[in-house]
C-alpha positions in Angstrom: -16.4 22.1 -52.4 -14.0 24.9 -50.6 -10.7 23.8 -52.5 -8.7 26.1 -50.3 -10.1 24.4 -47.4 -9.6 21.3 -48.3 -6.8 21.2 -50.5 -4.4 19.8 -47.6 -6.3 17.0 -47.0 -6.5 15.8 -50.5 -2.6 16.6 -51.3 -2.3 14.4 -47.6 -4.8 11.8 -49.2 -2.8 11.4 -52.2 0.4 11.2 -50.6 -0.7 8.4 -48.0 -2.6 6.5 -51.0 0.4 6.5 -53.2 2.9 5.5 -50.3 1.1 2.4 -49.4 0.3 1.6 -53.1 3.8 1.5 -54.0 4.9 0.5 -50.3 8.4 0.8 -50.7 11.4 -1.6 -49.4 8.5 -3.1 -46.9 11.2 -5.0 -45.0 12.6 -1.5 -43.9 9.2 0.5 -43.0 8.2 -3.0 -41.0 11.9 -2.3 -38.8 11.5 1.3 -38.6 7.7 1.0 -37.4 9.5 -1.8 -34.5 12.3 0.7 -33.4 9.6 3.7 -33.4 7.2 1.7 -31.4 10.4 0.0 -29.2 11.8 3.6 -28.5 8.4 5.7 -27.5 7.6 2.4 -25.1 10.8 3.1 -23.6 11.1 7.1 -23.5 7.4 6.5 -21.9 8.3 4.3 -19.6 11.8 6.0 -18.5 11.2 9.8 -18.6 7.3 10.7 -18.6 7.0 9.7 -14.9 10.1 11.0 -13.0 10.8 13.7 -15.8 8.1 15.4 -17.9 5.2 15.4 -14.8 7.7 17.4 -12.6 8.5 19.3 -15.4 5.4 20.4 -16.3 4.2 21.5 -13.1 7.6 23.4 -12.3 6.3 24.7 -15.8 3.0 25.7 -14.3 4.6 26.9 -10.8 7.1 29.1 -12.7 3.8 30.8 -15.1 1.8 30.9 -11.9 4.2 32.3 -8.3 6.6 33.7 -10.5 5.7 37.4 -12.3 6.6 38.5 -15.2 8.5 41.2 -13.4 11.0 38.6 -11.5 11.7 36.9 -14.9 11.8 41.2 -16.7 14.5 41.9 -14.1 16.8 38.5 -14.4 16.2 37.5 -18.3 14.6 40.5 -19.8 15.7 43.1 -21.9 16.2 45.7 -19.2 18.8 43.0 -17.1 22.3 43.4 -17.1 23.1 40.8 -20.9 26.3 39.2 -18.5 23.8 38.3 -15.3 20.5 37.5 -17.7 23.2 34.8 -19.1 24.9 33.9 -16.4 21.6 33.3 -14.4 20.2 31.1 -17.4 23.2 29.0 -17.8 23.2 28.2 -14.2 19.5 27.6 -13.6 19.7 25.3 -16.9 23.0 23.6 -15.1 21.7 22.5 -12.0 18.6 20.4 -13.6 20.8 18.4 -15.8 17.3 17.3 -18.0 17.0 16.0 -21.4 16.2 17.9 -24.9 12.8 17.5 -24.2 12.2 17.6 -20.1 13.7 20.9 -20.6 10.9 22.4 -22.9 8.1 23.0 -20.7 10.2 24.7 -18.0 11.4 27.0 -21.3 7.9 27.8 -22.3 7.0 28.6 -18.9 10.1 31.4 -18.4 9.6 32.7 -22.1 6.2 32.5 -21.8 6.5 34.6 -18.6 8.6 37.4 -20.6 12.2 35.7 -20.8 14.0 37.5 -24.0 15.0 34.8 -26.4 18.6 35.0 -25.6 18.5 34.1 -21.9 16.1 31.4 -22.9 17.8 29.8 -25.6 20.9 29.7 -23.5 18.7 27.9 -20.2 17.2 25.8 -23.2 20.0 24.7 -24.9 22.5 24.6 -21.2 19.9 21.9 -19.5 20.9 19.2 -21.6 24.1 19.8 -23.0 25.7 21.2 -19.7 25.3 18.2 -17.8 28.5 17.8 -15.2 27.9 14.3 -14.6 27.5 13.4 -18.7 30.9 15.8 -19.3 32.5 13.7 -16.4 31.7 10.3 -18.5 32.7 11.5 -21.3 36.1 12.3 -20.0 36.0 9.0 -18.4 35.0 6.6 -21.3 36.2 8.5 -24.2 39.2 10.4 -22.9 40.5 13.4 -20.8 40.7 15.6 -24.1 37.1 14.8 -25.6 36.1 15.7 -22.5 37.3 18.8 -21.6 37.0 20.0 -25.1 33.0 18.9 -24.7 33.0 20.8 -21.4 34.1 24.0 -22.9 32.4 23.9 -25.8 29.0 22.8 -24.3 29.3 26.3 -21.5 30.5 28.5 -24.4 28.0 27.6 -27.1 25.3 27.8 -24.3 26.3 31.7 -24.1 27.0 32.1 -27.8 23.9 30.5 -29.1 21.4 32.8 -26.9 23.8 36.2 -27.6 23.0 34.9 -31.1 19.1 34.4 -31.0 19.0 38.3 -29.1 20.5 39.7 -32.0 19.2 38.0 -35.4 16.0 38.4 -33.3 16.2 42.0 -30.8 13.6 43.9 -33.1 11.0 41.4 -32.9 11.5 40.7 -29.4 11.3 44.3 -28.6 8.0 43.6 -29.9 6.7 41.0 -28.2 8.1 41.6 -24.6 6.7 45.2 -25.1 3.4 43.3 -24.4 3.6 42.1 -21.6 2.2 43.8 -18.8 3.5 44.7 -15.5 2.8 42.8 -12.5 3.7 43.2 -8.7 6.3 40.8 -7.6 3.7 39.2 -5.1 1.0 38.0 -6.1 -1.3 35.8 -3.4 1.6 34.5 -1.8 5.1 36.2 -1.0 8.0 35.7 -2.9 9.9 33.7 -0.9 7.1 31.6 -0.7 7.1 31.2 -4.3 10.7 30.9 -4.2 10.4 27.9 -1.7 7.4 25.8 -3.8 8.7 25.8 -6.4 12.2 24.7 -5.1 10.6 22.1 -3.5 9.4 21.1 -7.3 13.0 21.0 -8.5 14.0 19.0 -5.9 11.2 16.2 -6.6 12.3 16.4 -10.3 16.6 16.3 -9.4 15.8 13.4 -7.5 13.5 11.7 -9.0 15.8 11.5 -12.2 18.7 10.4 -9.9 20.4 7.1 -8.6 21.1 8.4 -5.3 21.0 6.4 -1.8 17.8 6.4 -0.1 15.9 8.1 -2.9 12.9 7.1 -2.2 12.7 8.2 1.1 14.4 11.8 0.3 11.0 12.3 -2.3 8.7 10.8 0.4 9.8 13.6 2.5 9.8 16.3 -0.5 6.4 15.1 -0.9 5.2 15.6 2.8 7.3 19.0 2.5 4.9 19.5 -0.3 1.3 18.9 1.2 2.6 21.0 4.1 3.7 24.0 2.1 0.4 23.5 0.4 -1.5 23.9 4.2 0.5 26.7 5.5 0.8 29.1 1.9 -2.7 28.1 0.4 -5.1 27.1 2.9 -5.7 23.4 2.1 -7.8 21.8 4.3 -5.7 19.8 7.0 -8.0 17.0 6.6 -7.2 16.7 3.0 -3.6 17.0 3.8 -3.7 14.1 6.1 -5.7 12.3 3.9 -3.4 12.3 1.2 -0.1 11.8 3.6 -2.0 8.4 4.8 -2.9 7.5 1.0 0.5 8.1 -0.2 2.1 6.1 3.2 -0.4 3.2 2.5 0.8 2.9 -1.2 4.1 3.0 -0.2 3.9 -0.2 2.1 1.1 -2.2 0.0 3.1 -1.7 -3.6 6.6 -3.4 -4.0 6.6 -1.2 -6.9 7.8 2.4 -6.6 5.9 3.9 -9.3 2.4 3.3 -7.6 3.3 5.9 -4.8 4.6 8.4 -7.1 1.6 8.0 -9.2 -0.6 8.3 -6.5 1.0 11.5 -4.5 0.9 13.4 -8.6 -2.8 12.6 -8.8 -3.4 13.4 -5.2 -1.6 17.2 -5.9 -3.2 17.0 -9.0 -6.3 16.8 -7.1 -5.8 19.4 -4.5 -4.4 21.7 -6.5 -7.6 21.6 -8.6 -10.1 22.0 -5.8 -8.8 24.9 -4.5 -9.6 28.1 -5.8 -7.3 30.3 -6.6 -3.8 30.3 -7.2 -3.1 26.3 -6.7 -5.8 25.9 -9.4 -4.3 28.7 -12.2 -1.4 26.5 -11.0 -3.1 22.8 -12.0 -4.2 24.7 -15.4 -1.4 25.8 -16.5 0.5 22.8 -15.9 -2.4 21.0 -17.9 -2.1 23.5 -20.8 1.3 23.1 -21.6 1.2 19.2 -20.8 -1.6 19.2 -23.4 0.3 21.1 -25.9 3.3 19.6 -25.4 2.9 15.4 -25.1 1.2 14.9 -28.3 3.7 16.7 -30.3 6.6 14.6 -27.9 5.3 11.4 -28.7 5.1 12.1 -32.4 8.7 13.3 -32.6 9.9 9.8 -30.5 8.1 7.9 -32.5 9.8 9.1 -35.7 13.1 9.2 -34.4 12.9 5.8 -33.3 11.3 4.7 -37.3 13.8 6.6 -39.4 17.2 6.2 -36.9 16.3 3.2 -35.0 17.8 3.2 -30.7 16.5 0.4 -29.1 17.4 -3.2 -30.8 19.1 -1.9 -33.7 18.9 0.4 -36.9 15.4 2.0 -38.3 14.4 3.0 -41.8 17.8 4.5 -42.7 20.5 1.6 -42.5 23.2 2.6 -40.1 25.4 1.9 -43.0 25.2 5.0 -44.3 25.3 7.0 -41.4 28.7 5.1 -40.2 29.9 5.6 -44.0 29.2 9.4 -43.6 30.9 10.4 -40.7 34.1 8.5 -41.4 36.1 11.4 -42.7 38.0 14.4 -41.1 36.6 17.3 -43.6 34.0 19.7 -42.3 31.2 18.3 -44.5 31.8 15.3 -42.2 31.2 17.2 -39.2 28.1 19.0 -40.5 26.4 15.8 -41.5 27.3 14.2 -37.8 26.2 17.4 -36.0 22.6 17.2 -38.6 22.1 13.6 -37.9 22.5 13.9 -34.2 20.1 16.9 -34.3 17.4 14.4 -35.7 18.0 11.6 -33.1 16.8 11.3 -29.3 19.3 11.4 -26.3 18.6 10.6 -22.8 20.9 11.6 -20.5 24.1 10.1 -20.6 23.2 7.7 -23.8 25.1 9.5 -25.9 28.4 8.5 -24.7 28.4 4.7 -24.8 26.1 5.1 -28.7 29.1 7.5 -29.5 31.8 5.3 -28.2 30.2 2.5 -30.6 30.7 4.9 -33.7 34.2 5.4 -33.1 34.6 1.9 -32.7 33.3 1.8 -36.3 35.8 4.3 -37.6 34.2 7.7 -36.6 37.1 10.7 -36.3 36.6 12.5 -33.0 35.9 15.6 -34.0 32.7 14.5 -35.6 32.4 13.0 -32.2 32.5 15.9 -30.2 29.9 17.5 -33.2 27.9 14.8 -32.2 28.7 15.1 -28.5 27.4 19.1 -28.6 24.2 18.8 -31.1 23.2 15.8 -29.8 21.3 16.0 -26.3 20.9 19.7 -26.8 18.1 18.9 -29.7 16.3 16.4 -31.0 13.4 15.7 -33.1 10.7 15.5 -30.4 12.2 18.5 -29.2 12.0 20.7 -32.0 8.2 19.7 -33.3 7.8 20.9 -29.8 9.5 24.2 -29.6 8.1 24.8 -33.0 4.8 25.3 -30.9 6.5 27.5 -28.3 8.5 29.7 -30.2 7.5 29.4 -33.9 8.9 27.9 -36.8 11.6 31.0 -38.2 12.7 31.1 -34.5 13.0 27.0 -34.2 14.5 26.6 -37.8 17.8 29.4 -37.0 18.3 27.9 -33.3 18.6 24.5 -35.0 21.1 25.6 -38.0 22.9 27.6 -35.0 23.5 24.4 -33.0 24.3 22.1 -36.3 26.8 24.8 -37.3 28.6 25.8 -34.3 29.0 21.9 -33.0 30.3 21.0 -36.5 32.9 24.2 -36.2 33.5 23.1 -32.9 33.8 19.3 -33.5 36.2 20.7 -36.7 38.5 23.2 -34.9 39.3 20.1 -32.4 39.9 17.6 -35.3 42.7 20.2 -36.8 44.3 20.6 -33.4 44.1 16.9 -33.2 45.3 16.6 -36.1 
């Protein structure tokens, strides 16, 4: 026997042995194990499709057309620190994603040589910068919630990244040290690149919207698409066509939406892969991060949804205690709302109606702005995930950074308040 080797799974065997030998308060496990299944069904079914696939192959696009010299001379450490974070704030502004849509398109520009304070401000910006959710906020909660969540949410953005550049410039220095150089073009020209992969964002901004005619804007995004893919990387025209009158077909034979989408991702999917080339480094890169990233994703759903519930009602841990927790005004309060938050999952604009529901209940709002800050900027899914990307010292500081400066935020306005 190699104890060293297998010393985890016996401490893992013991652990699961004695938990369902003992099998504490079953009635609880049996709720949470409803809510975790309840909530991944639903994250599944409303943000996998229209959210994560984009994602993951803007993900791909952005490892593939863009070189590690375009992302050196906007987010590096040679860039001008006010642009590199301008230019991340912005780019994580106009998607307007959730905690975890946002990862892969963070692994792909950190991956490509991003300095960790330009990314952390594009990762944590995507979700909490959201105009629309800010807007709501305003609107549901009130005028001063909201504008105090609007300034907070661009100047922790800023703050956090300038943060994570200097607990973390001498090991950075490191790392983006190896990274070669690369011409700006590669295969294609730049404002080639620069066009596919807008064409990508689109898909995703509108795919994820409620717009008018929405489904005929990504029908034409998706033609735009298949051409793009003839004219910049030599895709057979009959394939093209092929795919324009599967797609069309689908379209007019499904009631159901979804089926067309499905079918014009696997038929990219499919050309993509054919080719030679760039379009295929493009297909594999998308399916390495997709494969790194989903299992870990699901995992951190699932627990969210068993310990804090989100779907039909509370999970292992009674809301009770939350609600009893975040009742007070002192900054303990506010650190417990902005840690709580950090553990549970957000889609966009959920947060402001589940929050509205707390301070029904007796919740202060500056723990409500705490929430309103940690909340869709991380989650739990999130974090097993950028664990992955970015390592666990690196993962563990970003998410004390966001619980402390949304509690001292979510603080400051309960004294003003008060």
């Amino acid at each position: 026997m190699d104890f060293k080797r297998d010393i985890k799974i016996l401490v893992f065997f013991l652990i699961f042995f004695v938990f369902f030998y003992l099998f504490p308060f079953p009635e609880r496990i049996l709720q949470g194990l409803k809510e975790g299944a309840l909530l991944l069904h639903w994250y599944v079914k409303e943000h996998v499709l229209y959210c994560l696939i984009p994602a993951f192959f803007i993900a791909g696009a952005i490892s593939t057309f863009i070189s590690k010299e375009a992302v050196f001379k906007w987010l590096g450490p040679s860039a001008p620190k006010p642009i590199a974070f301008l230019v991340a704030s912005i780019s994580g502004t106009i998607l307007a994603v959730c905690s975890c849509t946002v990862l892969p398109l963070f692994a792909g520009l950190y991956l490509q040589g991003a300095g960790i304070g330009p990314a952390t401000t594009f990762l944590y910006s995507g979700p909490a910068i959201n105009v629309l959710a800010i807007v709501l906020t305003g609107k549901v909660l009130g005028a001063s919630i909201g504008l105090a969540r609007a300034i907070g949410s661009i100047t922790m953005g800023i703050l956090l990244g300038v943060m994570m550049h200097f607990l973390f410039r001498e090991s950075e220095k490191k790392r983006l040290d190896s990274f070669g150089t690369q011409t700006l073009q590669k295969g294609i020209s730049f404002l080639q690149s620069l066009s596919f992969l807008a064409t990508l964002v689109f898909i995703l901004i509108i795919a994820t919207s409620n717009i008018s005619f929405k489904w005929l804007i990504l029908y034409l995004l998706f033609l735009f698409l298949l051409i793009q893919l003839y004219f910049f990387f030599s895709v057979p025209l009959r394939k093209v066509i092929f795919g324009i009158t599967g797609v069309t077909s689908l379209g007019f034979l499904f009631p159901y939406k979804e089926i067309p989408f499905i079918g014009g991702t696997l038929l990219v999917s499919y050309l993509a892969n054919s080719q030679k080339g760039l379009t295929r480094e493009w297909f594999d890169n998308s399916y390495i991060l997709a494969k790194q990233i989903f299992p870990l994703l699901f995992l951190g759903v699932f627990l969210s949804g068993f310990f804090l519930g989100g779907v039909t009602g509370e999970g292992y841990i009674p809301k009770i205690y939350i609600e009893t927790f975040l009742g007070g005004k002192d900054f303990f309060t506010h650190l417990v709302a902005s840690f709580v938050t950090a553990l549970m999952y957000f889609a966009t604009l959920t947060e402001v109606p589940i929050i509205q529901g707390l301070i029904a209940q007796g919740v202060k709002a500056g723990p409500a702005l705490a929430m309103l800050l940690a909340g869709p900027a991380i989650s739990l899914p999130s974090l097993l995930v950028l664990k992955a990307i970015i390592g666990f010292k690196r993962t563990i500081i970003y998410t004390l950074l966001v619980i402390v400066f949304s509690a001292l935020y979510g603080y400051i306005y309960q004294v003003i308040l008060g």
